[in-house]
C-alpha positions as CSV (number, residue, x, y, z in Angstrom):
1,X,-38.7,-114.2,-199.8
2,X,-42.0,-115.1,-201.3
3,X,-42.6,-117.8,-203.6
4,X,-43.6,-115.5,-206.5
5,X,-40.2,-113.4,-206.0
6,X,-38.2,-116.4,-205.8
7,X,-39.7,-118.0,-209.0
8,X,-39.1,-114.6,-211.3
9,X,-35.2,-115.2,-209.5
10,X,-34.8,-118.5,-210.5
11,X,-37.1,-118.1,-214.2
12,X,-35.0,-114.4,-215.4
13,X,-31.5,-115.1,-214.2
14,X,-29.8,-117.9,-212.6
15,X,-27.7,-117.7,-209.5
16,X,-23.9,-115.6,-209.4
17,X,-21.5,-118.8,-208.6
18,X,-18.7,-118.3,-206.4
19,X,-16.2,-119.8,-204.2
20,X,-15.9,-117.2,-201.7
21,X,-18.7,-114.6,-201.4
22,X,-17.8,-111.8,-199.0
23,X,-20.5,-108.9,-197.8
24,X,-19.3,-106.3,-196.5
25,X,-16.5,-103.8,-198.2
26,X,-14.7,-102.6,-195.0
27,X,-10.9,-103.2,-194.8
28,X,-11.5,-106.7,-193.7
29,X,-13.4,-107.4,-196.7
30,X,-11.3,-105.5,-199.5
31,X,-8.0,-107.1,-197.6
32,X,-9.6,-110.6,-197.4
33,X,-10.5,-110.3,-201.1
34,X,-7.5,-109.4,-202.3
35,X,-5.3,-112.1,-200.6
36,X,-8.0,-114.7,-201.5
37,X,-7.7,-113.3,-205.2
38,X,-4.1,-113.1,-205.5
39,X,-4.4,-116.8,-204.6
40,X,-6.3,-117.8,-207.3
41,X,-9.3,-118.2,-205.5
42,X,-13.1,-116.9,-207.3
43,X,-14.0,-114.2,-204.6
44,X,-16.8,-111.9,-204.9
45,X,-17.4,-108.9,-202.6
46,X,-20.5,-107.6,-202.2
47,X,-20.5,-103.8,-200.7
48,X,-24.6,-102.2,-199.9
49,X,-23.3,-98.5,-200.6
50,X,-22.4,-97.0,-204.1
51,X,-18.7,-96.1,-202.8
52,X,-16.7,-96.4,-199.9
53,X,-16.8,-92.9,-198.6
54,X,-18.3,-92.6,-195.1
55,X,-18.2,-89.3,-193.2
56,X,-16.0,-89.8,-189.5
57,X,-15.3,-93.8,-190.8
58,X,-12.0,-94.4,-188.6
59,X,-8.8,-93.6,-191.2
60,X,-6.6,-95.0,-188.9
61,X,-3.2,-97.3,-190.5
62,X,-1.4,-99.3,-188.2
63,X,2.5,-100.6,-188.3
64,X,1.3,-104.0,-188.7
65,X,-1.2,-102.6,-191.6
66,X,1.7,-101.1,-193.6
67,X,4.0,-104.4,-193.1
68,X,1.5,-106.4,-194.6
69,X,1.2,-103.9,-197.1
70,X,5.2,-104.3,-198.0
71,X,4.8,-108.0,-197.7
72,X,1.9,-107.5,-200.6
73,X,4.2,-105.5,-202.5
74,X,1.6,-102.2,-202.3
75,X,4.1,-100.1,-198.9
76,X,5.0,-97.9,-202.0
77,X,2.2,-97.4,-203.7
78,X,-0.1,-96.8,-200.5
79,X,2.7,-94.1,-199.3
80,X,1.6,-92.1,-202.1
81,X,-1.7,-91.5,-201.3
82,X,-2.6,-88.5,-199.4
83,X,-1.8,-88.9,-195.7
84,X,-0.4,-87.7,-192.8
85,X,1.8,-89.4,-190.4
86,X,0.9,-89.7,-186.6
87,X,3.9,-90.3,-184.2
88,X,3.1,-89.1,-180.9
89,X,-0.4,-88.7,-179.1
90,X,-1.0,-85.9,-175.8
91,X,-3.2,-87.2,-173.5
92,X,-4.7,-84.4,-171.4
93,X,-3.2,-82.4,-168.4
94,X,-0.6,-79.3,-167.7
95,X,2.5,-81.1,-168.7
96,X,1.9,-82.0,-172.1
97,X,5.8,-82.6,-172.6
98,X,5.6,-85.6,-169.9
99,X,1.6,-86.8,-171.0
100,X,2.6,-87.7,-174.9
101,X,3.7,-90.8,-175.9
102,X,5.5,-92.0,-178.5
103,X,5.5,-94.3,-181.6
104,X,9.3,-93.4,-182.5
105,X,10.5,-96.3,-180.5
106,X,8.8,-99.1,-182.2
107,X,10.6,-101.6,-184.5
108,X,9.1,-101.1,-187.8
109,X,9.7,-99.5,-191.2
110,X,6.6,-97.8,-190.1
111,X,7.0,-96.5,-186.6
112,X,3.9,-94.2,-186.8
113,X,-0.1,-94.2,-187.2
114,X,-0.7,-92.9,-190.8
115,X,-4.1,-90.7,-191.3
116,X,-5.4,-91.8,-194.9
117,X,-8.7,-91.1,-195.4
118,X,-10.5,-95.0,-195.5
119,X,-12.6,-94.1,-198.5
120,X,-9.1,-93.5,-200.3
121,X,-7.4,-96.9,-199.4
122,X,-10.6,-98.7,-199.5
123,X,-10.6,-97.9,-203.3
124,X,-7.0,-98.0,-204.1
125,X,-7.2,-101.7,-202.6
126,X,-10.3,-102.7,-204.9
127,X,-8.7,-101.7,-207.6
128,X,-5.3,-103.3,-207.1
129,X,-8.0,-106.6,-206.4
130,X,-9.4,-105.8,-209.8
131,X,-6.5,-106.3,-211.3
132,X,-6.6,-110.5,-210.9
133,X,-9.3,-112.3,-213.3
134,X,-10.8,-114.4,-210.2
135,X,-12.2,-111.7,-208.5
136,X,-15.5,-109.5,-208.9
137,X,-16.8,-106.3,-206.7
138,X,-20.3,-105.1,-206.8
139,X,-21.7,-102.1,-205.6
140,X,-25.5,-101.2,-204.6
141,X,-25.8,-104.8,-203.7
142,X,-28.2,-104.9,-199.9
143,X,-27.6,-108.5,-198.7
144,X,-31.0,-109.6,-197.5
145,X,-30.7,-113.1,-196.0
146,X,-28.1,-116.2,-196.0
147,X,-29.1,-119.2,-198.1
148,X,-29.3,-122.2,-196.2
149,X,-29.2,-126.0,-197.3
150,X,-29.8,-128.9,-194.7
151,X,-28.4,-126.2,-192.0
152,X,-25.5,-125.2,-194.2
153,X,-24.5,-121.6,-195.6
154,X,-24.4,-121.9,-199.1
155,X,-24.7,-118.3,-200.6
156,X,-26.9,-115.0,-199.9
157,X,-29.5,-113.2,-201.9
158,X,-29.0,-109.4,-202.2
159,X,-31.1,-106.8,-203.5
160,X,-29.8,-104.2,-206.4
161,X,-31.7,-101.7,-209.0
162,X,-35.3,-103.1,-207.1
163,X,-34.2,-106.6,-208.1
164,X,-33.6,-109.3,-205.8
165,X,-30.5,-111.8,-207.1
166,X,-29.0,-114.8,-205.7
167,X,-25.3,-116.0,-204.9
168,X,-24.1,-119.2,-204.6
169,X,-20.7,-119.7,-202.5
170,X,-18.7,-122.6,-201.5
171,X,-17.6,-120.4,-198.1
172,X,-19.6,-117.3,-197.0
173,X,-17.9,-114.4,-194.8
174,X,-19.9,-111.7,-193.0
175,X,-17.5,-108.6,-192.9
176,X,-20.4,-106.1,-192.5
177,X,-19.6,-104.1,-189.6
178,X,-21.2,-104.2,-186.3
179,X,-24.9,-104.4,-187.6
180,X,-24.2,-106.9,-189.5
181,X,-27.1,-108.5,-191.1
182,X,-25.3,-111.6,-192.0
183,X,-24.4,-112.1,-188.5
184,X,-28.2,-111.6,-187.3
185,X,-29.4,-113.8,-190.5
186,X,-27.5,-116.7,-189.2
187,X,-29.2,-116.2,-185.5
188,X,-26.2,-115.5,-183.9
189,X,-26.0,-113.2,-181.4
190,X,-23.3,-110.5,-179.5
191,X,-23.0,-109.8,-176.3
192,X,-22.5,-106.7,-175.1
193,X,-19.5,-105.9,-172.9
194,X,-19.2,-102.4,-171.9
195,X,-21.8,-99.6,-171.6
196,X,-19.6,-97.9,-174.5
197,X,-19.6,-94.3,-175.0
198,X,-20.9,-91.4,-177.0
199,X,-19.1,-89.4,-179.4
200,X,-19.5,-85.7,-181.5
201,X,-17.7,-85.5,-184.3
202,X,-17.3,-82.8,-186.3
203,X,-14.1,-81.0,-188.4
204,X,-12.7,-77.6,-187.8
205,X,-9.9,-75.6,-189.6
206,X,-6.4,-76.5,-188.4
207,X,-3.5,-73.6,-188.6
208,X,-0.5,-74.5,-189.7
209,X,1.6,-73.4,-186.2
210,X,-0.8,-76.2,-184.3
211,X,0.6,-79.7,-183.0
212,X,0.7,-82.5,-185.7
213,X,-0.2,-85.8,-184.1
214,X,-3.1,-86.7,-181.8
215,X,-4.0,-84.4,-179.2
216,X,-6.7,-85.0,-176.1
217,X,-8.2,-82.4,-173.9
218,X,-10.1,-82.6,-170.7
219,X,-12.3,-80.0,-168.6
220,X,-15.5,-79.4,-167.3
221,X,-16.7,-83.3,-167.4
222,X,-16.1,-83.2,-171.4
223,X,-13.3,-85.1,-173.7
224,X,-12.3,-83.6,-176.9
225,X,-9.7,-85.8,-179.3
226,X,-7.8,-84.0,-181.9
227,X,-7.1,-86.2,-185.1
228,X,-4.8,-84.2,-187.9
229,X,-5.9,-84.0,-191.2
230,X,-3.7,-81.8,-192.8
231,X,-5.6,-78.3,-193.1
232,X,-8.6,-79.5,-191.0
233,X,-9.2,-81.0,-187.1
234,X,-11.3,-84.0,-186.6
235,X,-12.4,-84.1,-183.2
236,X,-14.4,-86.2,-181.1
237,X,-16.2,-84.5,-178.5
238,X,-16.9,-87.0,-175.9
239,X,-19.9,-86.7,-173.5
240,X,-21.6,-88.9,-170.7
241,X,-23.7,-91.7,-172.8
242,X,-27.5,-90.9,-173.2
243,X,-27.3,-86.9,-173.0
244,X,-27.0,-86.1,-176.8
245,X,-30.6,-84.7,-176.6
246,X,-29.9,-82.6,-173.2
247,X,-27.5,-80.9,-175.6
248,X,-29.5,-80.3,-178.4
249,X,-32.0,-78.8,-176.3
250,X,-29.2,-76.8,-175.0
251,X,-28.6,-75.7,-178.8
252,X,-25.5,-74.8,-180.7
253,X,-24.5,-72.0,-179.3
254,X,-24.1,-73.8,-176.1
255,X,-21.8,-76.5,-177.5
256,X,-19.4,-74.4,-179.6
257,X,-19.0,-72.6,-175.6
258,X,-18.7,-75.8,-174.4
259,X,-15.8,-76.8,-176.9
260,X,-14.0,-73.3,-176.0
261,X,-14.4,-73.9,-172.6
262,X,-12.2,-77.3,-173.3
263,X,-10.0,-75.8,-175.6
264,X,-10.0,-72.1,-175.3
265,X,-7.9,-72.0,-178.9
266,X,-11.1,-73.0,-181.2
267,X,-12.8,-69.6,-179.9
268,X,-11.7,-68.5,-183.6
269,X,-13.5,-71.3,-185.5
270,X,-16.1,-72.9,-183.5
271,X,-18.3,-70.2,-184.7
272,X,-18.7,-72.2,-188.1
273,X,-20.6,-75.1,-186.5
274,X,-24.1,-73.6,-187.8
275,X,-26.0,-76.3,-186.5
276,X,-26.7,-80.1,-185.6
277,X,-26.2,-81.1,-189.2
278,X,-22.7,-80.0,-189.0
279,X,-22.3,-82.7,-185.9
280,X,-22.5,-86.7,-186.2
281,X,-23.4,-88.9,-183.2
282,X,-21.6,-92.0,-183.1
283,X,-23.0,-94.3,-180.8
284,X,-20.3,-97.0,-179.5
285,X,-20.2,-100.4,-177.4
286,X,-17.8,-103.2,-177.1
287,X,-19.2,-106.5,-177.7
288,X,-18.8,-109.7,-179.1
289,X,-20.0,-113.1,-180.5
290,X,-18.9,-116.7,-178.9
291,X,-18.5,-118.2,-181.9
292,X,-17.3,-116.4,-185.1
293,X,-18.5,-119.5,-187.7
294,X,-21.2,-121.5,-189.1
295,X,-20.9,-124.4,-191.7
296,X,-19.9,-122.3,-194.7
297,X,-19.9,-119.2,-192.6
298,X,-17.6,-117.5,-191.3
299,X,-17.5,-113.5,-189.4
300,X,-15.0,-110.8,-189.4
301,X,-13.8,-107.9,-188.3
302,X,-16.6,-105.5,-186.5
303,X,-19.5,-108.6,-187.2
304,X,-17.3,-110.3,-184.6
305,X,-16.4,-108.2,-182.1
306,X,-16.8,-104.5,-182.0
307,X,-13.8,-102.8,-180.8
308,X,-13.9,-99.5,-178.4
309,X,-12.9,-96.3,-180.5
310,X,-10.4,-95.9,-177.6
311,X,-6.9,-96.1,-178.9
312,X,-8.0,-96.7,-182.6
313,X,-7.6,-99.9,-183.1
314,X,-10.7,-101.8,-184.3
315,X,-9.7,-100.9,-188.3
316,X,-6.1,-102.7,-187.3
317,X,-8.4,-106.0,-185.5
318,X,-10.3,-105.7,-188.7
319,X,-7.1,-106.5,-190.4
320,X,-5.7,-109.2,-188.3
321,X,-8.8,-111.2,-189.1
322,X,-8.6,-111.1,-192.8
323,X,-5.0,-112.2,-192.6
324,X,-5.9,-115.2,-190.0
325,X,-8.9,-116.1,-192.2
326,X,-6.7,-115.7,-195.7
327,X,-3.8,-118.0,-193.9
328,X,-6.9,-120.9,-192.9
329,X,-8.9,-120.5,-195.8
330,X,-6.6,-120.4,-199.0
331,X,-5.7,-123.7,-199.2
332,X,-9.3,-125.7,-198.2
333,X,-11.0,-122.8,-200.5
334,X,-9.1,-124.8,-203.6
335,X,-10.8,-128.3,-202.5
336,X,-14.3,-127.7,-201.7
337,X,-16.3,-127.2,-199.3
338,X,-14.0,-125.5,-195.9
339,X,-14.2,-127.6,-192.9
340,X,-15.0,-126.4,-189.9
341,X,-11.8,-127.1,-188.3
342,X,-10.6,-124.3,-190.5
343,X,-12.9,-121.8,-189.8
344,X,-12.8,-122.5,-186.1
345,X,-8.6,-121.9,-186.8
346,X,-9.4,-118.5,-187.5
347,X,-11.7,-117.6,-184.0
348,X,-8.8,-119.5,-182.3
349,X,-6.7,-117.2,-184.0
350,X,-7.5,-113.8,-183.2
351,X,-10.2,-114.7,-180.0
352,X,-8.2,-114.3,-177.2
353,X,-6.1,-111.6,-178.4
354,X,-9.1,-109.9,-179.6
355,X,-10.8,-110.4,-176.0
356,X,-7.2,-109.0,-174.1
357,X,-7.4,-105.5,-175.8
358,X,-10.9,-105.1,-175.2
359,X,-10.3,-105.6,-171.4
360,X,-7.4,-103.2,-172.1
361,X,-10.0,-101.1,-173.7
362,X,-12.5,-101.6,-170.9
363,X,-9.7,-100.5,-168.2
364,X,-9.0,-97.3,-170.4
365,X,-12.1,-96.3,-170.2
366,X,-12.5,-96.3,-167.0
367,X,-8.8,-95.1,-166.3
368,X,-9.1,-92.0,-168.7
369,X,-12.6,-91.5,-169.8
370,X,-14.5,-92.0,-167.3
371,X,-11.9,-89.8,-165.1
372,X,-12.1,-87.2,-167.9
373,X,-16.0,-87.1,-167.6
374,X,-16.0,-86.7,-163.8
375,X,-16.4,-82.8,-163.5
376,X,-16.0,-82.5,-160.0
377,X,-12.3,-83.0,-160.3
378,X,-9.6,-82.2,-162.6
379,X,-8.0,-84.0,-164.7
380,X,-4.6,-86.3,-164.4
381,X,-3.1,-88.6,-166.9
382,X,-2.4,-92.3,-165.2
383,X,0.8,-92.3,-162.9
384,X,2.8,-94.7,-164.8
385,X,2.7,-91.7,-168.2
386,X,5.9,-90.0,-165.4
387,X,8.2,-92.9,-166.3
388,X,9.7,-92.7,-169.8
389,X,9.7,-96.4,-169.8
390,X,6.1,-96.7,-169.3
391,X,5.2,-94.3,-171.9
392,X,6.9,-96.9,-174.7
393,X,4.1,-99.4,-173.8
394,X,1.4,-97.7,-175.1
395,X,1.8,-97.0,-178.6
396,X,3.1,-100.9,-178.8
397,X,-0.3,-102.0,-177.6
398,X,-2.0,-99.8,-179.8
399,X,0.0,-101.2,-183.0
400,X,0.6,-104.6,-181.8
401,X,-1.3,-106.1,-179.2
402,X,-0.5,-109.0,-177.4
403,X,-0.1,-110.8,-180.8
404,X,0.2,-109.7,-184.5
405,X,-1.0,-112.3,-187.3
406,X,1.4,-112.3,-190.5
407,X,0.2,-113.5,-193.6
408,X,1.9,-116.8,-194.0
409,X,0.1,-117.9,-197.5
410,X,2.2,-116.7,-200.7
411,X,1.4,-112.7,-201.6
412,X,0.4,-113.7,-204.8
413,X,0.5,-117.2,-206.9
414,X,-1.3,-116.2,-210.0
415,X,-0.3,-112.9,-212.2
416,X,-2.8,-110.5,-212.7
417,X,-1.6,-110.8,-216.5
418,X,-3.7,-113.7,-216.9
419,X,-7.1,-111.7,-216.6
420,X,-8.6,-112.1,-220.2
């Protein structure tokens, strides 16, 4: 920032003061903030867009996700917002009656995926946040660059209205996504672990007499997943990376035939794909970062580790990490500055469990993906989908991983009476 902007900064208005500044107002952020503000603790999240609606932004809600939920008293009140429940998910092939599996069997209040549109929760949880005096949202606001003092973190300055402004934190958390500029403003660096994959997505009418959960479909060297949403399909047309402009040049008309010849039963509808615009690319790789934290930094969620889209469970990892960080940080956040023993509790946390599903990821990608993509054969769902037994592990990985991270802090030690 130049010397002249920085003056008119410091001269016309002087830094926001925080304990815990968060950037980024994905559900890692919102969830982190609202723990961190039940506890008492000054948080302010700072989200670049004017809302939190993002066209094809993953709307999935785990079983984990919900019990948390109950265990912040919200199960109820998130149940009311418009959703649809997810229980089983048919992987492609002939015998779709021996290819689905199941989340019926798992333990939980919640034994389903629920479909809620993210912008929906997303705002339902900032408001409930809203509710306790200590914390603060603001919209519009562009993080620019981390704020550093003898090699420490100390705050951010964002850009809102043309108008650069400054924060000053005791803890810092980069929640913003897999760009995340925090991330590349402290010089650290991901590494990339899979040649990730390319995905269409668009939304079709749904009929009414048409499955409910999540369907795939494979033929011809092309993927297409089926997410409900009530009166409308989401789907994800998945393609060998690198050839979106091969089928653009092909045009539209060649796609919607290419989407019949997957699933003959959007011959009806695909006709009201008009062009391009109706399409978005979504570009996605794994990848990750050695070391989540800096003194008075710490990352989360998708600035982390980016998660595969395959089996939906990034938004779910994304949670995990708010509740690891809320269980370390509460407590150090009401003393002072956070040592880094606590922010490295947090990467001990959720690392390796983070690291096992995206080798899960990485070997179901090459066992169903890549198998779907290879036209010169057809397509068969792994062997171990003939066994019923088999079929219940599955949708326990997808929920619960190889470890699930409870909030152990209280749900709430100040009432939101108190705000003034």
């Amino acid at each position: 920032m130049s010397e002249q902007m920085h003056e008119r900064l410091t001269d016309e208005e002087p830094p926001l003061r925080t304990t815990c500044c968060i950037v980024g107002g994905g559900p890692a952020g919102v969830i982190l903030s609202l723990i961190l503000a039940r506890n008492g603790i000054p948080t302010l999240l700072l989200e670049a867009a004017h809302d939190f609606d993002r066209d094809f932004r993953g709307d999935t809600v785990h079983p984990p996700t919900m019990e948390l939920f109950e265990r912040l008293g919200l199960a109820e009140e998130v149940l009311k917002l418009p959703h649809d429940i997810v229980s089983t998910f048919t992987l492609p092939g002939q015998n779709e009656g021996k290819n689905s599996i199941s989340f019926a069997h798992l333990k939980s209040r919640f034994p389903y995926v629920m479909m809620m549109s993210q912008a929906i929760l997303l705002d339902f949880l900032a408001k409930e946040a809203q509710r306790w005096p200590c914390f603060t949202l603001i919209m519009q606001a562009n993080v620019q660059e981390l704020i550093f003092e003898n090699d420490r973190v100390v705050g951010v300055r964002y850009k809102k209205d043309g108008r650069m402004h400054e924060v000053r934190a005791t803890l810092t958390v980069g929640a913003d996504g897999r760009s995340s500029r925090v991330r590349r403003s402290a010089g650290i660096e991901p590494v990339k672990l899979t040649d990730g994959i390319d995905v269409l997505w668009f939304r079709l009418p749904r009929h009414d007499d048409e499955a409910r959960g999540i369907m795939g479909r494979a033929a011809a060297g092309r993927i297409l997943i089926f997410l409900n949403r009530g009166h409308q399909w989401q789907i994800g047309y998945i393609f060998p990376k690198g050839n979106f402009n091969h089928l653009r040049e092909e045009g539209i008309e060649a796609f919607r035939e290419s989407l019949v010849q997957v699933e003959p039963a959007l011959a009806d509808r695909v006709h009201l794909l008009h062009d391009w615009k109706d399409v978005a690319l979504l570009k996605v790789e794994s990848n990750r970062v050695s070391e989540w934290y800096r003194d008075g930094l710490l990352l989360i969620g998708d600035a982390a580790h980016a998660m595969s889209p395959i089996g939906g469970v990034g938004i779910n990892y994304a949670v995990q990490d708010a509740v690891a960080a809320a269980n370390a940080l509460v407590e150090p956040l009401k003393n002072g500055p956070v040592p880094l023993k606590a922010l490295a509790a947090v990467q001990k946390e959720r690392e390796w469990p983070t690291k096992v599903m995206q080798n899960i990821q990485a070997a179901m990608q090459k066992m169903l993906v890549n198998r779907g993509l290879d036209s010169s054969r057809p397509f068969r769902p792994p062997f171990f989908l003939r066994w019923p037994l088999f079929r219940r592990i599955p949708p326990w990985l997808i929920s619960y991983g190889v470890r699930t991270t409870r909030l152990k802090v209280p749900a709430d030690s100040v009432s939101p009476q108190s705000k003034p």
